[in-house]
N, C-alpha and C positions, 0 to 999 in steps of 0.2 A: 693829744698835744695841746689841743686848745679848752679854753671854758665853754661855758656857755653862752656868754655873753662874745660879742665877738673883738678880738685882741683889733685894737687900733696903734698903727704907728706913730709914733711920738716924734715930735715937733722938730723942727732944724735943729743942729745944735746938740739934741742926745746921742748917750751913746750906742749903739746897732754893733751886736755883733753874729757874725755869718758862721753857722757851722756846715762845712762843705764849699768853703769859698771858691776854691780850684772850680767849680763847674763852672761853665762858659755861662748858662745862664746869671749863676749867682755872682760870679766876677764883674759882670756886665752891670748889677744891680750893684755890688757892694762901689764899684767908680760911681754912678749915678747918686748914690746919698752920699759919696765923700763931694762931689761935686755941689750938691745941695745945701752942702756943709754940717754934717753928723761927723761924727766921730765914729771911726768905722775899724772894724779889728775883725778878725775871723781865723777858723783855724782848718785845716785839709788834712784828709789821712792821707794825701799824696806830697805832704810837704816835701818828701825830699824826692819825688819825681824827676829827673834830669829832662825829663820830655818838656816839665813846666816850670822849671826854673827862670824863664825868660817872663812869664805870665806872673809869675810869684816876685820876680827882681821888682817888674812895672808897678805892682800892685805896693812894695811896697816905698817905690819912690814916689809916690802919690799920696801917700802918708798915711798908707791902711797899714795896722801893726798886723804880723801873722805869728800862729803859734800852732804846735803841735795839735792833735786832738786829742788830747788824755785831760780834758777838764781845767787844765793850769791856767789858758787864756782867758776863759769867764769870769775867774777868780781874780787873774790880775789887774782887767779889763775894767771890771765893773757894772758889764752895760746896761741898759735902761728895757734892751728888748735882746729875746733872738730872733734870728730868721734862719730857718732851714728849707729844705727841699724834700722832694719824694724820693731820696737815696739815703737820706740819714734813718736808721734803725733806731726803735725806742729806748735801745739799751746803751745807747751813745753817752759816752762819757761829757762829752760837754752837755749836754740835751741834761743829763743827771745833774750835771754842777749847777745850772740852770734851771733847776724846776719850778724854781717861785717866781720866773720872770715871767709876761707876758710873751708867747711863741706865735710867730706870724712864717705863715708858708709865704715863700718867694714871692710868688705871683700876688698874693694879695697883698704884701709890702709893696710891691710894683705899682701896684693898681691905685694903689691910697696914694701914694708919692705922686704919680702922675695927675691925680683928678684934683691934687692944689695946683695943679699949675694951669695958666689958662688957654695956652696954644691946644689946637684941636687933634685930636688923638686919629690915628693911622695905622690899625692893629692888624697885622697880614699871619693868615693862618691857611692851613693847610695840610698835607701830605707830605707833600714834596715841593720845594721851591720854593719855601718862606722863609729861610734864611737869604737864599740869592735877590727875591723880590724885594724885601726889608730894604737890604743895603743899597740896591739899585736906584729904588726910590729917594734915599737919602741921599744918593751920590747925583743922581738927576736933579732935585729938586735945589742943591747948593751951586749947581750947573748954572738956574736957573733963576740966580743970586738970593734963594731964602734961607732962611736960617732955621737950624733943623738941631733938632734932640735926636739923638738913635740911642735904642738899647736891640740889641743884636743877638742871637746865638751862632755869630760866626764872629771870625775875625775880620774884619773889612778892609783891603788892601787900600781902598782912598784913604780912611782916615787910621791908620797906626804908624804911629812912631819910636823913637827911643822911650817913649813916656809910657805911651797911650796902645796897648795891642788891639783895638781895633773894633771890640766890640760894643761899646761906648763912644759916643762921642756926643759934644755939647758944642754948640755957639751961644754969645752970649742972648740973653731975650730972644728964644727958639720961638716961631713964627708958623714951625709945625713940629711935632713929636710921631718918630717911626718906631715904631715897636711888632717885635714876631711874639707871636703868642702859641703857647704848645697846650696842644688837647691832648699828649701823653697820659696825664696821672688828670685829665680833665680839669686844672689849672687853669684855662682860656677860661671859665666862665667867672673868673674874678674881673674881667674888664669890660668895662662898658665905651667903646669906640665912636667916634661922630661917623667914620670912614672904616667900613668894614670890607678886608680884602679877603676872599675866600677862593684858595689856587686848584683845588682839587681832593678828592675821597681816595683814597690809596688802603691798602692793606698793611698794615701798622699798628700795633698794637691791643687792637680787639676789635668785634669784629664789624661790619660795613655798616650795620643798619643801627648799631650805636653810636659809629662815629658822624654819619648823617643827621641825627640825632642834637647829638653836642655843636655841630656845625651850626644848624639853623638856628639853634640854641644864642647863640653866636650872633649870627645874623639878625635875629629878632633883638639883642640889644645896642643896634646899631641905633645913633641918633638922626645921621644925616644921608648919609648913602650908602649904598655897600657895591663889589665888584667882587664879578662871580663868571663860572661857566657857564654858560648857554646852557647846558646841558644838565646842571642842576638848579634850574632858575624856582624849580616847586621849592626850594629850601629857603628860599628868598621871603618874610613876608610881606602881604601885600599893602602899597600904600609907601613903602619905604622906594624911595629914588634909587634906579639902580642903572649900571651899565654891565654888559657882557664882554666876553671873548670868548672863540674858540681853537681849535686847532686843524680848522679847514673850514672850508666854505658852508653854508648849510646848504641841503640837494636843492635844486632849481626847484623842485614841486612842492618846497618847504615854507613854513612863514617864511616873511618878508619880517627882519628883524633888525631895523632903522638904529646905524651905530655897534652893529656890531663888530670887535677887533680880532682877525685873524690873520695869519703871517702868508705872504704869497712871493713867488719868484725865490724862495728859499736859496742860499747857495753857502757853502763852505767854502772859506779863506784861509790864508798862513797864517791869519790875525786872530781868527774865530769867525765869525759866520755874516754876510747881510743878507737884508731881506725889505718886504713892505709891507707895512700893515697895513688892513682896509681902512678906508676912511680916510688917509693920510698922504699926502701927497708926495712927501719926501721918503725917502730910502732912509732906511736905518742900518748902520755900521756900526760892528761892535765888537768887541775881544771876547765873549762869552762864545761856545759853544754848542751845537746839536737845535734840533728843532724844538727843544724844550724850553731851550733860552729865545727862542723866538714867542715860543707863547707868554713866556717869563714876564717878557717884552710888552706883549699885548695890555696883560694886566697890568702893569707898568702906568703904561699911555691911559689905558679907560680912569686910572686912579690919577692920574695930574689934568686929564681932564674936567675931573670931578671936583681938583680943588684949587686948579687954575684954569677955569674955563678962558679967562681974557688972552692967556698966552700959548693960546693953540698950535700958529703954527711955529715956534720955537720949541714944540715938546720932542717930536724925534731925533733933532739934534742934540736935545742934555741925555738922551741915553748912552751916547759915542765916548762921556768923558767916563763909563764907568770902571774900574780896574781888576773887580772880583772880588773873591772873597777866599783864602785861604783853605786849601782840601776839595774847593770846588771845581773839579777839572782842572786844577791846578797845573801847569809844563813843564816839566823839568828835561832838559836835553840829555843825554847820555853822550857825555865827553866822547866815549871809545869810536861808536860810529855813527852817534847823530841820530839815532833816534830816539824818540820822546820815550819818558816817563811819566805817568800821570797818579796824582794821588785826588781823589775824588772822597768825601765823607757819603756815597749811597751807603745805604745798608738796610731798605727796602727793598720786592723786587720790581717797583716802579723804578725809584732811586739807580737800581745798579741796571736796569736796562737800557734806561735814559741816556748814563752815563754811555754803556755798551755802544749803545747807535752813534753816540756823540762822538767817541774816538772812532767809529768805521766810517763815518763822513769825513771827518778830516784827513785822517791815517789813511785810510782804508783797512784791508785783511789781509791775512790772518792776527788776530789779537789774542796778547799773552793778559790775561785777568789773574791776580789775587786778591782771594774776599777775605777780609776777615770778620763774621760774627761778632757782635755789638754787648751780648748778653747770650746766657743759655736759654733763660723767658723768649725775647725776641728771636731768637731760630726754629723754639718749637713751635711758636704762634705762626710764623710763616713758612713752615719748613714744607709744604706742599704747594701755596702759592707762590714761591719762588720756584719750586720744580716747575712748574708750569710756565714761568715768566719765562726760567731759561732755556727752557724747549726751543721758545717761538724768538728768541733772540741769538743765542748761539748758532754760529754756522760750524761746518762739518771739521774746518782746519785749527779754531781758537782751539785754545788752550785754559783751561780755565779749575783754579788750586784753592781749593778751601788751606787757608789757614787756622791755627787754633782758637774756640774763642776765646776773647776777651774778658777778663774777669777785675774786676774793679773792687772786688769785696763784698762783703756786706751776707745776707742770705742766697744761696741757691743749692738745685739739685745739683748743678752740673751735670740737666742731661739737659736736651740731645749734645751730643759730642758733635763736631765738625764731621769725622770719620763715619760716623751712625748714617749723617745725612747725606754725607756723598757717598755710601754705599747702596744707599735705595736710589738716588738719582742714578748710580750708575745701574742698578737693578733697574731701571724704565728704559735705560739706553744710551744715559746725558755720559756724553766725554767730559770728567770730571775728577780731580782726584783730590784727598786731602795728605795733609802734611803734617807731620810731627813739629816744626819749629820753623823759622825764616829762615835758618840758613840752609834747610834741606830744602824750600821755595826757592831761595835765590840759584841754587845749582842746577832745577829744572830750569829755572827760565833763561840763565845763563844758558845752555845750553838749546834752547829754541834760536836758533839765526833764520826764521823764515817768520816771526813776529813783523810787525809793522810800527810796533808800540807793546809797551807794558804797563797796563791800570791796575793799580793799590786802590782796591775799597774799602770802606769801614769807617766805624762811626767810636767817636767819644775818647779814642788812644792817640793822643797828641804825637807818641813814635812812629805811627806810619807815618807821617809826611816827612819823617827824618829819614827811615828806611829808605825810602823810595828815591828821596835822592842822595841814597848812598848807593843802590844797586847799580851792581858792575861797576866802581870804582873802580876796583883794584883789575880790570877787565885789561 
């Protein structure tokens, strides 16, 4: 898709147009260059999605034109570039009408765009938790009266409105720039960061000792600092300013390792959860959830330490004003009798454990789960480390329903099937079943009155978090 020479973004003012706009990443990017001032147009195979209608209205009161994907938009458009993602096929009909333009993947549009601007770059990567970290930081740091660029792969409940859905957002003369960056399709190493945030190694996508790999990768093009776990601090190179966190104390007969942040006195609230980090003298309160959002947390503090060292002790107070971020442990009450609904985007088996612990600390048990599968790639790549996740996380009374996966188009085998996978889980032991469609999910779980809660997992189908607070409506 590209020369050899490498495609450069053209100047404010050209015109950019987005094939795959609808994804949260590129949404995110196609408002940041209308913001910058391009002329911004793109086109979605999911145009007439009802899930994203709302994302499609914003996008185009903001004055981005959208158009089908069958080539017409390039053509009427004119633009000066494209930009796609690692989901457009090379037989795409725009990508065709397009072939003599200059082609720029996402992320390296991203990366160019950002490195004209001169506020210091704040790129949080990860596993799990770089989207809740991203927007935390963004919401803490406006807490903390700076002014902040975010490009997002969530929707951020502080900053969306009638306009704006949330994954975007600008002040004017941004004073710092937050950015999530995905080692997915290994995209992260188009950015070179002042502040490198690094949340954790998970099982996602391929396998550990490559994404370790692309991490450090990462971490060695940090300019200024970077924040990372204890626990992988070999990834870190040396020479480069760094602060840690972890997720407990290290053992008494351990270094002694000055500044490190870990969460203590833990507790679950009706609000979400407080706790204290070490180091810190005040208590932190907050609407997030599980001990995940405490460590969340941690990395949080080590990075506004790193770039407001003067305003220490006001930093665990700006985590209090944060509000979330859409699919992320999300609460929806269940009119009939009061108990919660949670749509959550895990869809890893860190992600869906996380979550799991998170609603049995607040809720308690028994918990009604449905997962839905992300991709057919992504279930078979983890289709044994999630057996294993859910061994050691499931208790004997949940309940827990493979839905069908998720299929968005483009190439696949269509295997493993949902049913494939929960028939070997159930062949090892796992209380597990799948389901032919939602409405044969919803009449199981309707029918559990001894739940405490029921979590919607799953990634990248903007309808589960519609589902989820429609189940049991009509109850």
């Amino acid at each position: 898709m590209t020369s050899a020479s490498k495609p450069i973004l053209p100047a404010r003012g050209a015109k950019v147009f987005f094939i795959g706009i609808g994804g949260i990443g590129m949404s995110a990017l196609a408002q940041m260059l209308r913001y910058l001032g391009y002329e911004v147009s793109g086109s979605d195979r999911g145009l007439e999605d009802p899930g994203k209608r709302e994302l499609y209205d914003q996008l185009r009161a903001q004055g981005i034109r959208l158009f089908a994907q069958d080539g017409s938009g390039v053509k009427a458009s004119a633009p000066d570039c494209l930009i796609y993602s690692a989901a457009v096929e090379s037989d795409n009909a725009d990508l065709q009408a397009g072939a003599a333009l200059p082609h720029l993947h996402r992320a390296e549009a991203l990366a160019q765009a950002l490195n004209r601007m001169s506020a210091p770059q704040v790129c949080v990567a990860g596993s799990s938790g770089k989207t809740s970290v991203c927007a935390w930081l963004a919401s803490a740091l406006r807490a903390l009266g700076k002014r902040i660029l975010m490009v997002n792969g969530g929707y951020v409940l502080d900053f969306e409105s009638g306009l704006m859905p949330g994954n975007f957002y600008a002040d004017e003369n941004p004073e710092y720039i937050l950015v999530e960056v995905d080692e997915s399709d290994r995209s992260i190493s188009a950015f070179s960061p002042d502040y490198a945030v690094l949340l954790n190694v998970g099982h996602d996508h391929y396998g550990e000792t490559e994404l370790r790999r692309v991490f450090a990768d990462f971490l060695l093009a940090a300019d200024r600092a970077a924040v990372l776990p204890f626990e992988l601090a070999e990834l870190c190179p040396a020479g480069l300013r760094r602060r840690y966190f972890a997720q407990e104390p290290p053992p008494s007969s351990g270094e002694c390792i000055p500044g490190l942040a870990y969460p203590e006195s833990f507790q679950a609230t009706a609000q979400g959860c407080r706790f204290v980090v070490s180091g810190f003298d005040a208590a932190v309160h907050c609407r997030q959830n599980g001990l995940h959002a405490a460590w969340n947390a941690c990395a949080v503090l080590q990075t506004l330490v790193l770039t407001l060292p003067e305003m220490s002790a006001a930093l665990p107070g700006s985590l209090e004003a944060f509000q979330g971020v859409r699919q992320r442990f999300e609460v929806f009450k269940n009119t009939a009798d009061g108990k919660a609904k949670i749509n959550d985007y895990a869809h890893n088996p860190e992600k869906i454990c996380a979550a799991i612990q998170a609603a049995r600390l607040r809720f308690g048990s028994p918990l009604a789960i449905a997962f839905q599968p992300h991709g057919f790639g992504p279930l078979g790549f983890m289709r044994d480390s999630l057996q294993e996740a859910l061994a050691n996380c499931l208790q004997a009374d949940d309940q827990f329903i493979f839905l069908p996966v998720y299929y968005a188009g483009g190439t696949s085998s269509h295997s493993p099937s949902s049913s494939e996978v929960a028939a070997q889980y159930q062949s090892a032991g796992l209380q597990v079943q799948a389901v032919a469609n939602r409405q044969e999910a919803e009449e199981i779980l309707r029918r559990n009155r001894c739940k405490t809660c029921t979590l919607v997992l799953g990634a990248r189908d903007a309808s589960l978090r519609t589902w989820t607070r429609e189940l049991f409506k009509m109850q």
